[in-house]
C-alpha positions in Angstrom: -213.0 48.5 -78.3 -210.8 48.5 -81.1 -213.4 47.6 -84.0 -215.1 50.7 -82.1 -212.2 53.3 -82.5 -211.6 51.7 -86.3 -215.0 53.4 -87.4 -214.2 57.0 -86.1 -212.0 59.7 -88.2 -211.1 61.2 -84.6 -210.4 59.6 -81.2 -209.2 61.2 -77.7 -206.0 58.9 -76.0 -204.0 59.5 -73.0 -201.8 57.5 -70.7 -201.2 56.8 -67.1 -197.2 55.5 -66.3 -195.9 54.9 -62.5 -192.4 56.6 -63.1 -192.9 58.1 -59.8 -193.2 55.1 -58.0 -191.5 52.5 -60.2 -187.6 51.2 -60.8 -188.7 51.1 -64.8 -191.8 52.8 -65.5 -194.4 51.1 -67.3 -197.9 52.5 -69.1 -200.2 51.5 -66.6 -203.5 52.3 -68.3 -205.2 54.0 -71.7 -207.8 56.1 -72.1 -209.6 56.2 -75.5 -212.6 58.5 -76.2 -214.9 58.6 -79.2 -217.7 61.1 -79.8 -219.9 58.4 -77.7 -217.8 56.2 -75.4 -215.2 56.8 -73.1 -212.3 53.8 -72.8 -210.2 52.4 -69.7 -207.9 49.9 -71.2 -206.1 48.1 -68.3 -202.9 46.8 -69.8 -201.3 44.4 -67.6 -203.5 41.6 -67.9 -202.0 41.5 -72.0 -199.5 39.7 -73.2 -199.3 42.5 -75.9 -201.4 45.3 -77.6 -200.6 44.6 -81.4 -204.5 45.2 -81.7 -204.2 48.9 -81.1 -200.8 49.2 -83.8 -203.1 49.6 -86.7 -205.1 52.4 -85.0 -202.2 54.6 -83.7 -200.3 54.3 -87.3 -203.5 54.8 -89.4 -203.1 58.1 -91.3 -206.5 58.6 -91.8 -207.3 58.3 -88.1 -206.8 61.3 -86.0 -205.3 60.8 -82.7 -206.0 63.7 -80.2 -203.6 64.1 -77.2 -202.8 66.9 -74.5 -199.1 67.0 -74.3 -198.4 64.1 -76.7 -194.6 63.5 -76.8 -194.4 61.7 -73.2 -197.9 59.5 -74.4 -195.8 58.7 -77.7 -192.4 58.0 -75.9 -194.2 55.5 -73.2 -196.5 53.8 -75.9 -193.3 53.1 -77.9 -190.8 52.5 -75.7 -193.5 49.5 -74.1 -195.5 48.3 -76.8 -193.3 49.9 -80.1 -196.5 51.6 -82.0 -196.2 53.5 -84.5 -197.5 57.4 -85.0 -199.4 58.9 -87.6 -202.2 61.7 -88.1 -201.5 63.5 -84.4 -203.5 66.4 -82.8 -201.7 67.8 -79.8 -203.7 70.3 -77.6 -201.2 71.5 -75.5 -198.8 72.1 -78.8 -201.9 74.0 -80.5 -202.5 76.3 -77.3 -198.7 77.1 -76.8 -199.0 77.8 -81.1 -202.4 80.6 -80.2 -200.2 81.9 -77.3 -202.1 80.9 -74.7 -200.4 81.7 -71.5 -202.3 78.7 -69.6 -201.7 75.6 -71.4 -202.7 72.6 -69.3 -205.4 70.8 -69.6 -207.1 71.6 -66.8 -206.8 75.3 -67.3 -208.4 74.6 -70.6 -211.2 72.6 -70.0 -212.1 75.3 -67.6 -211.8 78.0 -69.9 -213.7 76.0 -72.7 -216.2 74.3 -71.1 -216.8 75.4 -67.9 -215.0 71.9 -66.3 -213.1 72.0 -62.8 -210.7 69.2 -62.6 -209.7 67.7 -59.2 -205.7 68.3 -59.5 -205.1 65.7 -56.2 -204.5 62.8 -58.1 -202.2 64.3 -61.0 -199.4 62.2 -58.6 -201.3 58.9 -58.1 -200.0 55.9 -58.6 -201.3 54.3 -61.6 -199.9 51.0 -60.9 -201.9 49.6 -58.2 -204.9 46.8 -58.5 -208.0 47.3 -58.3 -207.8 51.0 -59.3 -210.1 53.3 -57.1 -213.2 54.6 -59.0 -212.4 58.3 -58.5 -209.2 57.7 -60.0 -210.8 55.7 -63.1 -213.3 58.8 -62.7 -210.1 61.3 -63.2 -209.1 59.9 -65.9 -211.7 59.6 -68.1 -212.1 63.2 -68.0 -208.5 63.4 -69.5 -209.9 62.4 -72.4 -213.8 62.7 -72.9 -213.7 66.7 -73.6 -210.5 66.4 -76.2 -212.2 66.2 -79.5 -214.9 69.2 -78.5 -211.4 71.0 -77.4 -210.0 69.9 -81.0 -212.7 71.0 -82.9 -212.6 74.6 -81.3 -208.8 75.0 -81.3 -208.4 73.6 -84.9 -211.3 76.8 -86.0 -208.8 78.8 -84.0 -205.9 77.4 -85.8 -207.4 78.3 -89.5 -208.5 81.6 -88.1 -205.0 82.5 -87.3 -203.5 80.7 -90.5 -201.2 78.5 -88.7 -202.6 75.8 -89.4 -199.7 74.6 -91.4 -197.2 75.7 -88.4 -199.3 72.9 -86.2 -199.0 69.8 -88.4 -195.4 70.6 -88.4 -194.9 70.2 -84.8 -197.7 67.2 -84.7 -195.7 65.6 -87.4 -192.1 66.4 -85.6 -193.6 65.0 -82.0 -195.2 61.4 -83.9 -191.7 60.8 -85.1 -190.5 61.3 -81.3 -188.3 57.9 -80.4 -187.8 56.9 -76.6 -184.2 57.1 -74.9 -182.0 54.3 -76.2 -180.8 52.7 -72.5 -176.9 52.2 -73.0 -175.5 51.1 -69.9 -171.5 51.9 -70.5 -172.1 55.4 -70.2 -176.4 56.1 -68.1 -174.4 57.2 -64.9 -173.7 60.3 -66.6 -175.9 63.5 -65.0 -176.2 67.0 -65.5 -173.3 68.8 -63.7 -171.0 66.3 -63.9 -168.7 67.5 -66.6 -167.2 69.9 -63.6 -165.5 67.0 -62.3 -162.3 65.9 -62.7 -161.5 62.2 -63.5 -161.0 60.9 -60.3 -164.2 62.3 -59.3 -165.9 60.8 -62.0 -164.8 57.7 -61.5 -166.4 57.9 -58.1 -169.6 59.4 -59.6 -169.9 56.1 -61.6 -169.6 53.8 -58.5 -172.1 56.0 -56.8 -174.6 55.7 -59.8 -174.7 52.1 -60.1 -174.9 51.7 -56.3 -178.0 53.9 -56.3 -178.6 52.0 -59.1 -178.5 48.5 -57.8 -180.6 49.9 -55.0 -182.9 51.1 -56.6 -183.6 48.1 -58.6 -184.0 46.2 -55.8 -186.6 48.2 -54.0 -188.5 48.7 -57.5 -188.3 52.5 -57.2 -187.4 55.4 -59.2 -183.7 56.9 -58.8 -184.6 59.8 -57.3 -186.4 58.2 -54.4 -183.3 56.4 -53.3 -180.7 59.2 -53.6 -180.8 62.5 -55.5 -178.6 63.2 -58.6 -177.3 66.2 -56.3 -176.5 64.1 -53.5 -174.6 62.5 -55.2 -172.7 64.9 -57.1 -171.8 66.3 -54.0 -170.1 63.3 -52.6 -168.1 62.7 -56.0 -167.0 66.0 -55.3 -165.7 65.6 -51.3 -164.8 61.8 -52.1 -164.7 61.3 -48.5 -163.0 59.0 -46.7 -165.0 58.3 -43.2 -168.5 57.9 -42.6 -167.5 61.4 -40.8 -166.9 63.2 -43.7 -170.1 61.8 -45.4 -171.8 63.1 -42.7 -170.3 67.0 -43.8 -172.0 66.7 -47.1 -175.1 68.9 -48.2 -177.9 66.9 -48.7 -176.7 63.3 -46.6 -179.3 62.8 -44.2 -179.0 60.8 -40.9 -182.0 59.0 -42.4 -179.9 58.5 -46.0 -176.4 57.5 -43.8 -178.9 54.9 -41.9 -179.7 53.2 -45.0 -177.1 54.0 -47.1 -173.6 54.6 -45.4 -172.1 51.6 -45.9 -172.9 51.5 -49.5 -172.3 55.3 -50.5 -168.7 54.8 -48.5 -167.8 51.7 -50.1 -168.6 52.6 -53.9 -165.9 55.9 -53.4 -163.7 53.6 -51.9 -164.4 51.6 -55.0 -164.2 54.6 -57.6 -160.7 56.0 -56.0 -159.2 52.6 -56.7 -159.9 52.6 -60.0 -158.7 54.2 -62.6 -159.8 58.0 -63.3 -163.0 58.4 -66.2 -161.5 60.6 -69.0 -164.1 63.5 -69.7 -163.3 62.4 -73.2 -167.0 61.7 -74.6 -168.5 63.0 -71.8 -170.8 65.2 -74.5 -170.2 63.8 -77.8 -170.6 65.9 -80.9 -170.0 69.4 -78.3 -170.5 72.1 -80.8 -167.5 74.3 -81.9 -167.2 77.9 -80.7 -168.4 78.8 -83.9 -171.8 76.7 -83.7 -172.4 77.8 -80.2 -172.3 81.2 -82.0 -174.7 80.5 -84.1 -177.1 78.9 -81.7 -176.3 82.2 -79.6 -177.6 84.5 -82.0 -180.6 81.9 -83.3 -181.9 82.1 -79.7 -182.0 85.9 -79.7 -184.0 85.9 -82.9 -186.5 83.2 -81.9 -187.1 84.9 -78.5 -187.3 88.9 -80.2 -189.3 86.9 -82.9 -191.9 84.7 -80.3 -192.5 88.3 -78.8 -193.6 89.6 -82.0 -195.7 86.7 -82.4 -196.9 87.0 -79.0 -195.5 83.3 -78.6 -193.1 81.6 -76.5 -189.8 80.8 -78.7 -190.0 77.4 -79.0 -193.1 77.9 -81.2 -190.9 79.9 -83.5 -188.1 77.4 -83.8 -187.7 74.1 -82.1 -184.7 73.8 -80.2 -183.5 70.3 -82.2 -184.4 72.8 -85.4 -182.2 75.7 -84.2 -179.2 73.2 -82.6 -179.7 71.5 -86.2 -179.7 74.8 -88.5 -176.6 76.4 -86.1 -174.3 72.9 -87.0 -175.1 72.6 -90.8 -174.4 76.7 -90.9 -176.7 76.5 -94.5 -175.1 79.3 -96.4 -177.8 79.4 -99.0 -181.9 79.6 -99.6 -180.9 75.9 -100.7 -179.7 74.4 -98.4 -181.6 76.0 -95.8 -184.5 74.5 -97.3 -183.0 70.8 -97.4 -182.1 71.5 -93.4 -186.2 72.4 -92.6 -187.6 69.9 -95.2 -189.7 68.8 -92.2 -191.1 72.5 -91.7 -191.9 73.7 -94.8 -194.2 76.7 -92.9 -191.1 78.0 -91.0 -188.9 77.9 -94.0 -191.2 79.9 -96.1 -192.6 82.6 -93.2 -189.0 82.9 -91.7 -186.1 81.1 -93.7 -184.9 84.4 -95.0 -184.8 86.1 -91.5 -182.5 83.1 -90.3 -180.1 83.1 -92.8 -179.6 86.7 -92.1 -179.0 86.0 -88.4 -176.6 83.2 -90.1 -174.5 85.6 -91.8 -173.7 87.8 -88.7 -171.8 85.7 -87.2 
């Protein structure tokens, strides 16, 4: 298979993980089309897929995905490849303004194709896999170099061609989340807790933790991140008071009572988290300003365009632009080296913004 893909200028991948049914997801299969052959590469009978580095890093080989930057994160993060020469459909549909941008929605619209949407959830990670799921995906992959080949005319047509290699280029250089185990427990909403309550929020988290290791499944199959933010909140006392708290179940108090109880019992003995570091780097008043005013232009901006406002500016390009503050054409070019379309079509429109504030 891969002398095959080596003698091809454009090939089709996508990947199938387990993170809904797994402790630590894994990629559990590969799909490679060519203009004549459709690939299943079933992974886990490899010690490792060094075979397939020189194809996903080749520059001259184009490597078509829908949605690329989960493919790219999974395929590093297990195997460490590296990206060059991307094509992302979904990117280039979002870029035309397309107001359905999945692939299903396309291959209907394109071709004519009805995709069967029931096993979008499957889990990818069983042996042998069914045939109708091998069917299923296959198709994710066997229409996406007709689908490039039409989108890319549509691209030139529209002269933004330049704008999509930008966003190809920023998605290849994507890297997966670096696991650092001093501070994972952290979640979204936490940083409206005070320290004791974070100290119970990190007992909580590595109990689910520990739990869910053991049963092999994904976090939020064991306990919700909301579940348990609202027991670092209460930090009960009894098994009573557990019971009081939105979200715990007499089927989660069955299984995890004991547990939940003893890791706030745990968390009030020791001494309170400081919300120091909780968000490092927050941006001053002044930056959140700027990114303020950058979001009204991108959104007024993506209307004009007819565009959502991520196509006009990134948000790690905006959050980037607002904390430099460039105060020159200059150094707003050295800031969006990477996006050399967006500088020239719009840099002078963002620097205004810049000097409102």
């Amino acid at each position: 298979m891969a002398a095959d893909l080596k003698h091809y200028s454009q090939v089709g991948v996508d990947t199938e993980s387990n993170s809904l049914f797994a402790y630590k997801e894994r990629v559990c299969l590969i799909q490679f089309s060519t203009p004549t052959t459709d690939y299943l590469l079933d992974p886990f009978p490899f010690d490792d897929l060094q075979i397939l580095a020189p194809i996903f890093a080749d520059p001259n080989l184009e490597k078509i995905f829908h949605a690329a930057e989960y493919d790219i994160i999974c395929l590093k993060r297990d195997y460490g490849f590296v990206f060059n020469n991307i094509f992302d459909t979904m990117l280039t549909a979002k870029i035309l303004g397309k107001k359905e941008v999945g692939l299903g929605n396309l291959l209907e619209a394109e071709f004519g194709v009805t995709v069967n949407k029931r096993f979008q959830r499957a889990n990818w990670g069983i042996r042998p896999i069914d045939p109708s799921l091998m069917a299923y995906a296959r198709m994710d992959t066997h229409y996406l170099i007709a689908l490039r080949q039409r989108m890319q005319a549509a691209l030139t047509a529209s002269s933004l061609e330049n704008l999509a290699k930008e966003d190809f280029n920023r998605i290849s250089q994507v890297e997966p989340p670096v696991e650092n185990n001093s501070c994972n427990w952290r979640i979204s909403g936490s940083q409206q807790l005070d320290p004791v309550q974070l100290s119970v929020l990190c007992e909580l988290w590595h109990y689910r933790d520990q739990r869910a290791k053991q049963a092999n499944l994904p976090l939020f199959k064991v306990i919700s991140n909301q579940v348990l933010l609202n027991i670092a909140r209460s930090c009960p006392k009894t098994k009573q008071d557990l019971v009081k708290i939105e979200g715990v179940t007499t089927r989660l108090l069955e299984r995890h009572g004991e547990g939940l109880m003893q890791a706030v019992t745990t968390g009030l003995q020791k001494p309170p988290k400081s919300q120091r570091g909780q968000k490092c780097n927050k941006p001053s008043d002044e930056c959140l300003k700027r990114i303020e005013a950058l979001r009204n232009w991108r959104r007024i901006t993506g209307m004009s365009y007819k565009v959502e406002s991520d196509v006009i500016l990134p948000r790690e390009l905006m959050e980037k632009i607002a904390q430099q503050n460039p105060t020159s054409a200059q150094d707003l070019e050295q800031v969006m080296k990477d996006f050399p379309w967006r500088f020239q079509h719009m840099g002078k429109q963002i620097l205004e913004v810049l000097q409102t504030i």
